[in-house]
Backbone as JSON, one array per atom type, in Angstrom:
{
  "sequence": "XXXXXXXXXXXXXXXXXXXXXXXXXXXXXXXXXXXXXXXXXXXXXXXXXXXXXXXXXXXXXXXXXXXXXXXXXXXXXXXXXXXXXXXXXXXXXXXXXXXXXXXXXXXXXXXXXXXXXXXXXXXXXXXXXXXXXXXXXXXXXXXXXXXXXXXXXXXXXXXXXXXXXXXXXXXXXXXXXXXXXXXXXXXXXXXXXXXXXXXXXXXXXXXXXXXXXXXXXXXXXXXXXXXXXXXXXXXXXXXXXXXXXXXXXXXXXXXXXXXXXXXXXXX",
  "N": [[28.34, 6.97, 37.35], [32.1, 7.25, 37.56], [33.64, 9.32, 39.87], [36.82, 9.79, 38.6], [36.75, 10.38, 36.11], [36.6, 12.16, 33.22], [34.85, 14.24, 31.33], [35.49, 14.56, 27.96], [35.36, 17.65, 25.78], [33.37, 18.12, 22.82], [34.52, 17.51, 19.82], [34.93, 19.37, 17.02], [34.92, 18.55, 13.3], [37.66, 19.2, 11.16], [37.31, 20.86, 8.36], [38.03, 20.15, 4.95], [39.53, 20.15, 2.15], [38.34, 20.61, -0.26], [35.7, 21.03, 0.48], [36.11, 23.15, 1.39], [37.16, 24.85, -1.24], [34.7, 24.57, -2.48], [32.71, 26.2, -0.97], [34.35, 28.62, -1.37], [33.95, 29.02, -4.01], [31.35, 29.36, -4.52], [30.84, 31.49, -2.71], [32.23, 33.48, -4.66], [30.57, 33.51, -7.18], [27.85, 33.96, -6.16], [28.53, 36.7, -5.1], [29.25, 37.37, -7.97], [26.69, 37.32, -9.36], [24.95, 38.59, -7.65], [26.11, 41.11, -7.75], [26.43, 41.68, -10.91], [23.54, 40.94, -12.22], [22.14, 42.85, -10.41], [22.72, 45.26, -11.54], [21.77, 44.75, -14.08], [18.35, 44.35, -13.56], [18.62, 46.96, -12.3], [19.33, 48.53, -14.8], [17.22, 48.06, -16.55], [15.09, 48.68, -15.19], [15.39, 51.62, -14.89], [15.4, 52.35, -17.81], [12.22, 51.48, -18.24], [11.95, 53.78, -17.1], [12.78, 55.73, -18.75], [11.44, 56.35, -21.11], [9.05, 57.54, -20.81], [9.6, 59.93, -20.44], [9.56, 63.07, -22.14], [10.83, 64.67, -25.51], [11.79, 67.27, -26.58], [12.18, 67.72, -30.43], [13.04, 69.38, -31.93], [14.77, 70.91, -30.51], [17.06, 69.86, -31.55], [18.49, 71.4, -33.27], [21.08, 73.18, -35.26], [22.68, 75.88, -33.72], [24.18, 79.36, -33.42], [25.22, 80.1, -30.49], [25.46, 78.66, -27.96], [24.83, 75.64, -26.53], [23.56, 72.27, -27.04], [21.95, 69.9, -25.12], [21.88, 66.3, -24.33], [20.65, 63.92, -22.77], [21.51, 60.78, -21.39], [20.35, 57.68, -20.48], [21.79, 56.52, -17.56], [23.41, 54.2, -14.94], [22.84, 54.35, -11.24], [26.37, 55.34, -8.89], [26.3, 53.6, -6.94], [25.33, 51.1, -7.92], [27.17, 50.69, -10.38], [29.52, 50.47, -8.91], [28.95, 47.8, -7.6], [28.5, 46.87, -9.93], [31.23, 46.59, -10.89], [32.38, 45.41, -9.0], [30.94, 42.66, -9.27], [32.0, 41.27, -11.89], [34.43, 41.19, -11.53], [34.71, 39.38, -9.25], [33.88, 37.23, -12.02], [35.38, 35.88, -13.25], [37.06, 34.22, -11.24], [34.94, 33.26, -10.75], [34.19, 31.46, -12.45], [36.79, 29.57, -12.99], [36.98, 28.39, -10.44], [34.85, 26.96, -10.45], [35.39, 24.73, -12.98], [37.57, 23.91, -13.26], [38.36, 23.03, -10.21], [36.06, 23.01, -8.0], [34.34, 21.47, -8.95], [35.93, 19.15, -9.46], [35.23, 17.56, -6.91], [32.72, 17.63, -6.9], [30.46, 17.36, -8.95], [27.95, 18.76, -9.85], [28.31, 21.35, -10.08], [29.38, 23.18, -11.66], [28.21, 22.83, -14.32], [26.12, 24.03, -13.44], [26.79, 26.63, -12.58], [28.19, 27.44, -15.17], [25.44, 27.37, -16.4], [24.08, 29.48, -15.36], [25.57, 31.89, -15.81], [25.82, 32.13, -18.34], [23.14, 32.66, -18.56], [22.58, 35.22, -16.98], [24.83, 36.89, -18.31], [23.7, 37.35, -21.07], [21.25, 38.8, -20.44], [22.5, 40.82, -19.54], [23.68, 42.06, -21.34], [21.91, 42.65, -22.86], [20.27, 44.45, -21.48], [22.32, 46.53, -21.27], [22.03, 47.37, -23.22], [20.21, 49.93, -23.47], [21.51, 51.39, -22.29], [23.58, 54.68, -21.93], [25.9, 57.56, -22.71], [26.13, 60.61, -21.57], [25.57, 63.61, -24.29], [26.56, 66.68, -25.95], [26.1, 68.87, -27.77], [28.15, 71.68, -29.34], [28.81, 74.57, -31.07], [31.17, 74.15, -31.89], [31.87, 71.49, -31.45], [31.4, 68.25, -30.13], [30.53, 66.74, -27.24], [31.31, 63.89, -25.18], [30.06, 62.36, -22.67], [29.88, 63.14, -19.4], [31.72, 64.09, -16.77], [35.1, 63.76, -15.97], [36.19, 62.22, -17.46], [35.32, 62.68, -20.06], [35.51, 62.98, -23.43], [35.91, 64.84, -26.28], [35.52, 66.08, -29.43], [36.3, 67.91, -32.23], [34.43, 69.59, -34.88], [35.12, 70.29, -36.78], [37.56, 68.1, -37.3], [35.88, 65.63, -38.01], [35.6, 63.83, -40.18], [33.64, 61.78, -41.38], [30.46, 60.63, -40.26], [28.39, 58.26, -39.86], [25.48, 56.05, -39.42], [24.66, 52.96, -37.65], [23.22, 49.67, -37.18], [24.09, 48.48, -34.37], [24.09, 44.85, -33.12], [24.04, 42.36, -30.53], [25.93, 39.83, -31.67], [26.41, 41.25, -34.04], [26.72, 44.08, -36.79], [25.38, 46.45, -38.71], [25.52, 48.62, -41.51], [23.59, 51.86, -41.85], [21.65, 52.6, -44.52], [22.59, 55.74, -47.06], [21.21, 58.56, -47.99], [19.68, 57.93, -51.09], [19.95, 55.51, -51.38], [18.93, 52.59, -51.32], [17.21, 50.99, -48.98], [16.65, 49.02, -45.64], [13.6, 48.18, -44.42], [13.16, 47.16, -41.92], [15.6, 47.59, -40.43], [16.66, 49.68, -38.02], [18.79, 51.86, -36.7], [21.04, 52.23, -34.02], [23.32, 53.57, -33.45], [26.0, 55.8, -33.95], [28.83, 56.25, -35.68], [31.58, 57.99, -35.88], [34.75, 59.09, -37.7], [37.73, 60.41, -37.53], [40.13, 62.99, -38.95], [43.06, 62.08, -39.28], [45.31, 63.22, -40.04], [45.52, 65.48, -38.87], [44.63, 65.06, -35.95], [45.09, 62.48, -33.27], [44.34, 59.59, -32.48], [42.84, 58.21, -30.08], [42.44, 54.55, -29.2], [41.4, 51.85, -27.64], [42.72, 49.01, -26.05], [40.13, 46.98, -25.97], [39.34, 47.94, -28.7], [41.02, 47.6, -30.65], [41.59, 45.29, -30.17], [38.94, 43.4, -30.77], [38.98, 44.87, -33.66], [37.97, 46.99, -34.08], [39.29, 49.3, -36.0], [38.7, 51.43, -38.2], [36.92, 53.33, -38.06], [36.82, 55.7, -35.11], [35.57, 55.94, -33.05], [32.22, 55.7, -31.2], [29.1, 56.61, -30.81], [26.47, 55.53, -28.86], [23.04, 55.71, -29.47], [21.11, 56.82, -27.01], [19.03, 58.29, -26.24], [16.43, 58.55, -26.92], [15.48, 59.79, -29.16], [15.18, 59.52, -32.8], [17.69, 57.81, -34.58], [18.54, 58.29, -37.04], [17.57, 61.19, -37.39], [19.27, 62.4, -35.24], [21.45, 62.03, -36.21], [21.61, 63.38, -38.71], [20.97, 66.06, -37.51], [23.43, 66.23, -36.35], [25.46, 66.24, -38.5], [24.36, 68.9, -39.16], [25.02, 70.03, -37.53], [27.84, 70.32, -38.02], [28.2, 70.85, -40.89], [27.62, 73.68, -40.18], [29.75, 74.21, -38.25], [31.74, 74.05, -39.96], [31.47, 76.07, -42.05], [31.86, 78.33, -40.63], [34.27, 78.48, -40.05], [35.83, 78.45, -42.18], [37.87, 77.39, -44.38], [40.84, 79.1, -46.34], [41.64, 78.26, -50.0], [43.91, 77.96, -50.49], [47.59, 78.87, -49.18], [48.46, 82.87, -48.86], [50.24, 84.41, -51.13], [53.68, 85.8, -50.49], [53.0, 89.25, -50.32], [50.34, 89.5, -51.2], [46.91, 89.19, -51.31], [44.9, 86.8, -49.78], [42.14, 84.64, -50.38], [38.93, 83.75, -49.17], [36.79, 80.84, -49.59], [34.11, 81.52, -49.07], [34.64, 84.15, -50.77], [35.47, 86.36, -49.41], [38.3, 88.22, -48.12], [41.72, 87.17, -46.5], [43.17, 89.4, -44.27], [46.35, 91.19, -44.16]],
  "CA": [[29.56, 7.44, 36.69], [32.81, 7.34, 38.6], [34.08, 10.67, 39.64], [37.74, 9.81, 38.0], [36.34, 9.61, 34.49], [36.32, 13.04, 32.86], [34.28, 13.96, 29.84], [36.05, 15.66, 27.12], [34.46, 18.6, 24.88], [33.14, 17.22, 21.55], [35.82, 18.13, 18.44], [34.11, 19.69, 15.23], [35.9, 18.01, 12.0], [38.25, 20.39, 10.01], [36.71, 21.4, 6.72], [38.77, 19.43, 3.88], [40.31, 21.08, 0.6], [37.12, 20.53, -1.67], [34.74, 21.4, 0.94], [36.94, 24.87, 1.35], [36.6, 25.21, -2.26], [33.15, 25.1, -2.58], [32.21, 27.96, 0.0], [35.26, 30.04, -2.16], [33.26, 28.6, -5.69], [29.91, 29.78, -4.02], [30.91, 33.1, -2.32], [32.36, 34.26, -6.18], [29.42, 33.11, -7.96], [27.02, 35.17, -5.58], [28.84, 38.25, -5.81], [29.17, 38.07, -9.46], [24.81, 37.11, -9.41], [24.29, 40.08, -7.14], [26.63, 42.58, -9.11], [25.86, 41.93, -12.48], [22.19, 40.67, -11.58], [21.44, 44.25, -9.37], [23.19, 46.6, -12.46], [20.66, 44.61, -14.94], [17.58, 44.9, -13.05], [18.1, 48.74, -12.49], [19.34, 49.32, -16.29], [16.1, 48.0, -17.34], [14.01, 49.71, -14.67], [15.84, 52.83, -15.5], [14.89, 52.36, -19.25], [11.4, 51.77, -18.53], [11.3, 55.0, -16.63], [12.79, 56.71, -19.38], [10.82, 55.98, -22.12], [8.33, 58.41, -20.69], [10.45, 61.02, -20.84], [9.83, 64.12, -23.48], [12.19, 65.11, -25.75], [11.74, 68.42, -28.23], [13.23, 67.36, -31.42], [13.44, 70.9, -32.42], [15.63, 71.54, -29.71], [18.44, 69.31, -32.09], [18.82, 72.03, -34.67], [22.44, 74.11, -34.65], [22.72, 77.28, -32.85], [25.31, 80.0, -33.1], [25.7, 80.42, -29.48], [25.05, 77.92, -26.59], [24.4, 74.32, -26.61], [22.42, 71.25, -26.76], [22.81, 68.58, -24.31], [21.38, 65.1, -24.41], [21.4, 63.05, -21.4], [21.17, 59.49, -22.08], [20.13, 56.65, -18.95], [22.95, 55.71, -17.2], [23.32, 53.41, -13.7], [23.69, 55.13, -10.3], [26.7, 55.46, -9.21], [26.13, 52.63, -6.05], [24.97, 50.37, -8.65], [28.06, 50.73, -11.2], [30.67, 49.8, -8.28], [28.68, 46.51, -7.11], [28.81, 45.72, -10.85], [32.49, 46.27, -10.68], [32.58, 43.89, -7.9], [30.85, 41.15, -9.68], [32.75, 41.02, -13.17], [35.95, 40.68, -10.78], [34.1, 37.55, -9.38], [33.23, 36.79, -13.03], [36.41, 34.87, -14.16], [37.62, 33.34, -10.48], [33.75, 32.07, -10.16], [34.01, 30.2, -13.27], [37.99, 29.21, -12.8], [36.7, 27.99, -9.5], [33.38, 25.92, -11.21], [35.33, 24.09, -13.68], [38.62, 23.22, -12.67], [38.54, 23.19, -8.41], [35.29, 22.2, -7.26], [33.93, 20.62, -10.17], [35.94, 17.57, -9.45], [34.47, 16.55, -6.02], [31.19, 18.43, -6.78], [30.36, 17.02, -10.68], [26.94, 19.89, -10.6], [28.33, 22.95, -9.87], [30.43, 23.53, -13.08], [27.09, 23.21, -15.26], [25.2, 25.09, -12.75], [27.48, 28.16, -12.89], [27.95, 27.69, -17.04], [23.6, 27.75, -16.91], [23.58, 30.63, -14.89], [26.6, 32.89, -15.88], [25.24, 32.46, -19.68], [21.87, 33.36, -19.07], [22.49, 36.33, -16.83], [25.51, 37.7, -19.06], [22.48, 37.7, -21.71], [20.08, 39.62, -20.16], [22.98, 41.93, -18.95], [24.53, 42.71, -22.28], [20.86, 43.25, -23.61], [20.16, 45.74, -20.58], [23.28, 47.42, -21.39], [22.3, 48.56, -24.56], [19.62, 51.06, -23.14], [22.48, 52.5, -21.56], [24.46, 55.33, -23.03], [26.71, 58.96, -22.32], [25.69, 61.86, -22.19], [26.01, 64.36, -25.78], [26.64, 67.7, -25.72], [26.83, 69.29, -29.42], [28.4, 72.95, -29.52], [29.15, 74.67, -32.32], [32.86, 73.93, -32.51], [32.4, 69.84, -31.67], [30.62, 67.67, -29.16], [31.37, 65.74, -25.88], [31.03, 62.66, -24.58], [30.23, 62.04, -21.0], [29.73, 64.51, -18.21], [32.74, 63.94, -15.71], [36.43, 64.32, -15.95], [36.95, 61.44, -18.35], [34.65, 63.21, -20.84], [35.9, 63.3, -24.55], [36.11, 66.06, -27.06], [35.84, 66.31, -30.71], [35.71, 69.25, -33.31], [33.81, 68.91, -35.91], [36.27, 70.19, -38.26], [38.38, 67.22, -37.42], [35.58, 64.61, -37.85], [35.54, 63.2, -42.06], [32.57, 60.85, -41.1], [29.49, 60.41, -39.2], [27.5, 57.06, -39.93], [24.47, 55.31, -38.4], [24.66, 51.5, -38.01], [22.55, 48.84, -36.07], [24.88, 46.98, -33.68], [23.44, 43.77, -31.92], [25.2, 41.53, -29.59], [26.9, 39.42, -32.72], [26.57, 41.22, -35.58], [26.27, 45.28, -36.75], [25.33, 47.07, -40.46], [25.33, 49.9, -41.62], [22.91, 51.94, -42.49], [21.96, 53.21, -45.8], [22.34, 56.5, -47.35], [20.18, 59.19, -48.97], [19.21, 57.6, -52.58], [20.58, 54.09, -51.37], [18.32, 51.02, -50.52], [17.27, 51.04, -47.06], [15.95, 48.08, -45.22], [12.58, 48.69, -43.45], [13.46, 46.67, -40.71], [16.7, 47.93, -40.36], [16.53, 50.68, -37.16], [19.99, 51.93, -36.41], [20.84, 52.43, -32.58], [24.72, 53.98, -33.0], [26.6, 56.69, -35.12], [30.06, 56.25, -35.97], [32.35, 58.76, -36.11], [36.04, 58.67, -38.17], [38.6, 61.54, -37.56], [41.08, 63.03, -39.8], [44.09, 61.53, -38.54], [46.85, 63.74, -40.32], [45.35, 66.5, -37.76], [44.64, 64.38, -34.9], [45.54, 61.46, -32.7], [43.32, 58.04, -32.47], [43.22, 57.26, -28.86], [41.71, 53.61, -29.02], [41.34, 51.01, -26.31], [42.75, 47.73, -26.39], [39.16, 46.35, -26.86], [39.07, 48.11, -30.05], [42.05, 47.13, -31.2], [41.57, 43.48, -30.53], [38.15, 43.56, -31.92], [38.9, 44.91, -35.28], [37.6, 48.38, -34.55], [39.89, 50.66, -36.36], [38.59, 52.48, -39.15], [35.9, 54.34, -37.18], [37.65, 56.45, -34.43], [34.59, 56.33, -31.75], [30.94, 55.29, -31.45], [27.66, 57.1, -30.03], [24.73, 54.67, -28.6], [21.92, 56.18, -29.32], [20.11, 56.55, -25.65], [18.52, 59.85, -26.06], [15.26, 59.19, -26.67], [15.41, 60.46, -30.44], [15.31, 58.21, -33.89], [19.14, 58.05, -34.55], [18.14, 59.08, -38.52], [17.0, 62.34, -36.71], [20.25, 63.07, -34.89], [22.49, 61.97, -37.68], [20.72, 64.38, -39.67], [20.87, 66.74, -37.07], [25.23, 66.18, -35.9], [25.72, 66.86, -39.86], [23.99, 70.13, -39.77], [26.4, 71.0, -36.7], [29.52, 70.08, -38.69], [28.58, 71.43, -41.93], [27.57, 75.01, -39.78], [30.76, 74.6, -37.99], [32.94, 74.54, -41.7], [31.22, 77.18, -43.04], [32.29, 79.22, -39.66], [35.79, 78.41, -40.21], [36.05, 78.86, -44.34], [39.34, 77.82, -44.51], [41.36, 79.47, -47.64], [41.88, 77.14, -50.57], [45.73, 78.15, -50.84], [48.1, 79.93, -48.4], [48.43, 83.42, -49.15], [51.4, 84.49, -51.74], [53.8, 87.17, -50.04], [52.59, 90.71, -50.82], [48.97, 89.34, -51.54], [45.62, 88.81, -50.44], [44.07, 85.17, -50.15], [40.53, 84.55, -50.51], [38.46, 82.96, -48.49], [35.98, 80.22, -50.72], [33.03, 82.59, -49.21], [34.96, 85.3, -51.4], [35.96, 86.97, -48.61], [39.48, 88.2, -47.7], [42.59, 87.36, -45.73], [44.18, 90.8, -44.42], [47.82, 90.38, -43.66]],
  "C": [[30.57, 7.78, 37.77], [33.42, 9.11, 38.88], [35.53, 10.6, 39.61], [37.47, 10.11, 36.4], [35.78, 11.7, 34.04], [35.7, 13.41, 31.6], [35.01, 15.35, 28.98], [35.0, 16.57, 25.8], [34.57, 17.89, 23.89], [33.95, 18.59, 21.06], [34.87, 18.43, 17.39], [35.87, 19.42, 14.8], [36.77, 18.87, 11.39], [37.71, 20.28, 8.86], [38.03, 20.79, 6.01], [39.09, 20.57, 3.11], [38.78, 21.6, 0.14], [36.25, 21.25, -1.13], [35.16, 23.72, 1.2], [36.38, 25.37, 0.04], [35.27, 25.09, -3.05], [32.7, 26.24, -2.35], [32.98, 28.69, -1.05], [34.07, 29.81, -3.65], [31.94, 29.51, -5.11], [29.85, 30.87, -3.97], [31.08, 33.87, -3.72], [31.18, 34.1, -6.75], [28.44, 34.36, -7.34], [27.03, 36.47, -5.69], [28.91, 38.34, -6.94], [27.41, 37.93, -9.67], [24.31, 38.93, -8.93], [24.92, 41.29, -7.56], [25.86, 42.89, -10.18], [24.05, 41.78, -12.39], [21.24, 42.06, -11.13], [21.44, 45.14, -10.9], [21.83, 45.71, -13.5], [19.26, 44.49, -14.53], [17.67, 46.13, -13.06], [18.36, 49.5, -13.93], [17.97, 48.93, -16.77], [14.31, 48.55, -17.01], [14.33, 51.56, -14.62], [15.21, 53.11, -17.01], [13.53, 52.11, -19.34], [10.97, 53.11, -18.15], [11.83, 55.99, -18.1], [12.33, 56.74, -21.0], [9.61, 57.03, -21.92], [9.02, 59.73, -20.6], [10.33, 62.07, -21.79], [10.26, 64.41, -24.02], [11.46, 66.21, -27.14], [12.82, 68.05, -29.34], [13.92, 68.83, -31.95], [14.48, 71.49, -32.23], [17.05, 71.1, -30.65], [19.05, 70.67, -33.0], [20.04, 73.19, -34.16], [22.21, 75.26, -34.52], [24.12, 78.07, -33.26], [25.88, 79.9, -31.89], [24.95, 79.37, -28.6], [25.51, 76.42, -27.26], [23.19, 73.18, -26.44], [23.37, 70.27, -25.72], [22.05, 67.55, -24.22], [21.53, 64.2, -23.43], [20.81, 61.87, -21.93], [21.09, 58.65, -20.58], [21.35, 56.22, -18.4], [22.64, 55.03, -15.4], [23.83, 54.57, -12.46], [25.03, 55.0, -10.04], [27.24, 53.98, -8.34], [26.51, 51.23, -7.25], [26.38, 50.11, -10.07], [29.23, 50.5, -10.43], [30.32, 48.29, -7.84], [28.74, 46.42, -8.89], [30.32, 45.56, -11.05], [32.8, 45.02, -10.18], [31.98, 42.51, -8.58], [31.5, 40.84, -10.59], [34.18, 40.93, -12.57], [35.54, 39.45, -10.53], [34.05, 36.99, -10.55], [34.44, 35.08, -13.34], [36.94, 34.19, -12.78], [36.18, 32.64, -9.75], [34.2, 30.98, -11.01], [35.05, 29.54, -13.47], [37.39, 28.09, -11.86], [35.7, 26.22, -9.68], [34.06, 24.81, -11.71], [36.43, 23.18, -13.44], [38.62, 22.93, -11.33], [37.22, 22.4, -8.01], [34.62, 21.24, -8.04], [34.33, 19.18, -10.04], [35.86, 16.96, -8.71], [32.98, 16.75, -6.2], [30.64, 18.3, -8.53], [28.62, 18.39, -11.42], [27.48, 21.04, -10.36], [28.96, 23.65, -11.0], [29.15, 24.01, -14.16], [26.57, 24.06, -14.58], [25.71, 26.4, -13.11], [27.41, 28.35, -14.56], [26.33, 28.19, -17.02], [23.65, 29.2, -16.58], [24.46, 32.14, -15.07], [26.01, 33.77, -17.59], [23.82, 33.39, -19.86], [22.17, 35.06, -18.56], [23.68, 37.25, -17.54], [24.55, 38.32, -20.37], [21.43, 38.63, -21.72], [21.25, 40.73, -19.94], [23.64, 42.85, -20.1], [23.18, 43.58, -23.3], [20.03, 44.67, -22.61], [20.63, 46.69, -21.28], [22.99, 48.27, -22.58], [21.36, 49.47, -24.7], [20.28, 52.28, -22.5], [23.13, 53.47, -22.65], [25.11, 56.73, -21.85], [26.03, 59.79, -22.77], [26.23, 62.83, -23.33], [25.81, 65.49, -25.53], [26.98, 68.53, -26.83], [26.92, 71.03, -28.89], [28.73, 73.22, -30.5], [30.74, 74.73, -33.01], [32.82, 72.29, -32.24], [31.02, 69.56, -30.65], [31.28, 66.87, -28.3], [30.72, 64.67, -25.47], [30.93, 62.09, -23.15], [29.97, 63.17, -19.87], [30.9, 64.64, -16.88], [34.09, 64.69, -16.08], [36.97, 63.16, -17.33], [35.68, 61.67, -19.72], [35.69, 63.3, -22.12], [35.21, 64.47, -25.46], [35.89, 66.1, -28.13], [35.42, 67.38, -30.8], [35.32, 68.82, -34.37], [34.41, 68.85, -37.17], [37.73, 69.08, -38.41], [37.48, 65.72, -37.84], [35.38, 64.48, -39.88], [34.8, 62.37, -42.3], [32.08, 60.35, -40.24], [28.55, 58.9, -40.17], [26.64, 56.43, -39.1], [24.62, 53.98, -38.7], [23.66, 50.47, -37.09], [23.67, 48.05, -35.54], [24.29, 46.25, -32.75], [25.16, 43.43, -30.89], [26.2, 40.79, -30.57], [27.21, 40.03, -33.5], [25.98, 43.39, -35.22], [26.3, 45.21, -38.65], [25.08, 48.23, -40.07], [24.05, 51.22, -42.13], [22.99, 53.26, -43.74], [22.27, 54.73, -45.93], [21.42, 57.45, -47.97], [20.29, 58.35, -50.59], [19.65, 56.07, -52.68], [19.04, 52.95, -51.06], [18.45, 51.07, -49.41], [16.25, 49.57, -46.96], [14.93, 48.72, -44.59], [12.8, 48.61, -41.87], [14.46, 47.11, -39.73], [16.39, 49.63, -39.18], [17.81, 50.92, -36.69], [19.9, 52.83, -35.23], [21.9, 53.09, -32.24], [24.68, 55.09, -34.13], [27.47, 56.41, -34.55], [31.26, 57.15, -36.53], [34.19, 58.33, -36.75], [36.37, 60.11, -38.27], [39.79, 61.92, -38.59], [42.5, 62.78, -38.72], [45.29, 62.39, -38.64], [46.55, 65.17, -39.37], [45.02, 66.24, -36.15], [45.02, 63.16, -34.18], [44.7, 60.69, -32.47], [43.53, 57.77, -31.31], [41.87, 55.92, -28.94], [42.21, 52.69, -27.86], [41.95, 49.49, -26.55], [41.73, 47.04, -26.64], [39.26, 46.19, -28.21], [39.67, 47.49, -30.48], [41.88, 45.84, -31.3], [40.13, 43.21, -31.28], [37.84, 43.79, -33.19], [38.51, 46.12, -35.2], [38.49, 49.01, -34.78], [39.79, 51.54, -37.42], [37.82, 53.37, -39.06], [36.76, 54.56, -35.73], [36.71, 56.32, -32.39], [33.07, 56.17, -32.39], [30.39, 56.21, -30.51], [26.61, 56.37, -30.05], [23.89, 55.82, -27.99], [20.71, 55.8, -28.35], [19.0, 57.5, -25.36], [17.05, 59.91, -25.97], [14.62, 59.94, -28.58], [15.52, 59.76, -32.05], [16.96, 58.62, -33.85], [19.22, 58.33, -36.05], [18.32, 60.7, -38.2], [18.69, 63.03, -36.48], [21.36, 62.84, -35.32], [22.42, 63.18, -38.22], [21.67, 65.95, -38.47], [23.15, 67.36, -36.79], [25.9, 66.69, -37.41], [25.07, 67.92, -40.37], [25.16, 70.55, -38.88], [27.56, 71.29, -37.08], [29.26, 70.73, -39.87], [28.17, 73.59, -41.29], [28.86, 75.58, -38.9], [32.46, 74.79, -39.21], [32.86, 75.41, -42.09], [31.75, 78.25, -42.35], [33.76, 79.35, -39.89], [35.84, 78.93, -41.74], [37.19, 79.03, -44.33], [40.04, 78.03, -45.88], [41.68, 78.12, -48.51], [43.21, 76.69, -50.67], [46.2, 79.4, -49.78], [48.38, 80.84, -49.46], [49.95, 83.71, -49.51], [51.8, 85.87, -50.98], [53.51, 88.1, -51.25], [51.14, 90.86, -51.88], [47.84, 88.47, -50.72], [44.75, 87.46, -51.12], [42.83, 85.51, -49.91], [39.74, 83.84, -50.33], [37.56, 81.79, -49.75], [34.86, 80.72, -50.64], [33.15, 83.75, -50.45], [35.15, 86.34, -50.34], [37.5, 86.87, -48.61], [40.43, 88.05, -46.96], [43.54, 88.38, -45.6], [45.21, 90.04, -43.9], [48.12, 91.67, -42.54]]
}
């Protein structure tokens, strides 16, 4: 070899469009697998641990003074930001799949459809071991344990109902002296507020879903038949009415109203 003759460094190729959008199709996909994927694995190893769990039913029954509190399974708190992170991936994996790489890459579109379907499946059927924590006092109950915790009183609620809701489809279930299905195990209660005393904050879900004649739901995570603590949320409310006993008629000036106990309003 002459020593004029220089050898030049070998060139790597530039990566193309398609081949770009693959790796991007890939990287989304993964993170939405290992988000949603991680949160349904630990909701369902959470729910077998809490199935052993004890629960005094006794403890449901209304109190004058204190509270009950009900903790229901919920996801750490690790585990509830990586599922964040994947349901962001969710919609620019499968953008990515169907339109973008899909048309140099003709498997990856089905691949992602196989695998988005099945694990949204298992993840929505996880989910429904999940629930908020309940907290009945004798003026209402709460929802949640944080800062974005909800409120009711009981003297604002005008109906409690138990229903089975699946993934497609929910019923209701029966009443005392009604026809009950056997089969029929109801996993929610449904609460409806008096409106001309309170305000309806609903969610755009609801709203686009069709939920508006029930005000708010409780998934039953507790640990307790949801017959049981039906039963039990309608002793709290009818012990928090009787506490109140509000007069039937305001009181006429220069007379005394009367409670429906038969008791009096002094002026």
């Amino acid at each position: 070899m002459s020593a004029g003759l220089a050898l030049e460094p070998p060139t790597i190729p530039a990566m193309d469009a398609q081949a770009a959008l693959l790796l991007v199709t890939v990287a989304c996909l993964t993170l939405y697998v290992v988000g949603v994927g991680a949160s349904t694995a630990t909701a369902i190893r959470v729910r077998e641990a809490w199935r052993h769990r004890p629960l005094d039913a006794a403890s449901l029954r209304p109190r004058a003074a204190g509270e009950v509190v009900l903790i229901a399974p919920m996801l750490p708190r690790a585990v509830r930001m990586l599922r964040a992170a994947g349901w962001v991936a969710f919609l620019p994996a499968l953008g990515l799949a169907i339109f973008a790489a899909g048309r140099s890459y003709p498997w990856v579109a089905p691949v992602a459809v196989v695998v988005m379907v099945a694990l949204n499946g298992f993840y929505f059927t996880a989910m429904q071991s999940m629930g908020e924590q309940l907290t009945l006092t004798a003026d209402g109950f709460r929802l949640g344990a944080n800062r974005n915790d909800r409120s009711v009183r009981w003297i604002h609620v005008t109906e409690l109902t138990g229903a089975r809701v699946g993934a497609f489809s929910a019923r209701r279930m029966s009443e005392a002296g009604e026809w009950r299905d056997p089969s029929l195990k109801p996993n929610v209660i449904f609460y409806r507020l008096n409106r001309a005393l309170v305000r309806s904050h609903k969610t755009f879900l609801q709203r686009w879903s069709g939920f508006t004649y029930y005000d708010g739901v409780i998934r039953n995570a507790f640990g307790v038949p949801t017959e049981q603590l039906l039963q039990a949320m309608r002793a709290w409310q009818h012990q928090a009415i009787e506490a109140e006993d509000p007069p039937l008629r305001r009181p006429r000036p220069g007379e005394r109203g009367h409670h429906r106990g038969g008791g009096e309003i002094s002026e």
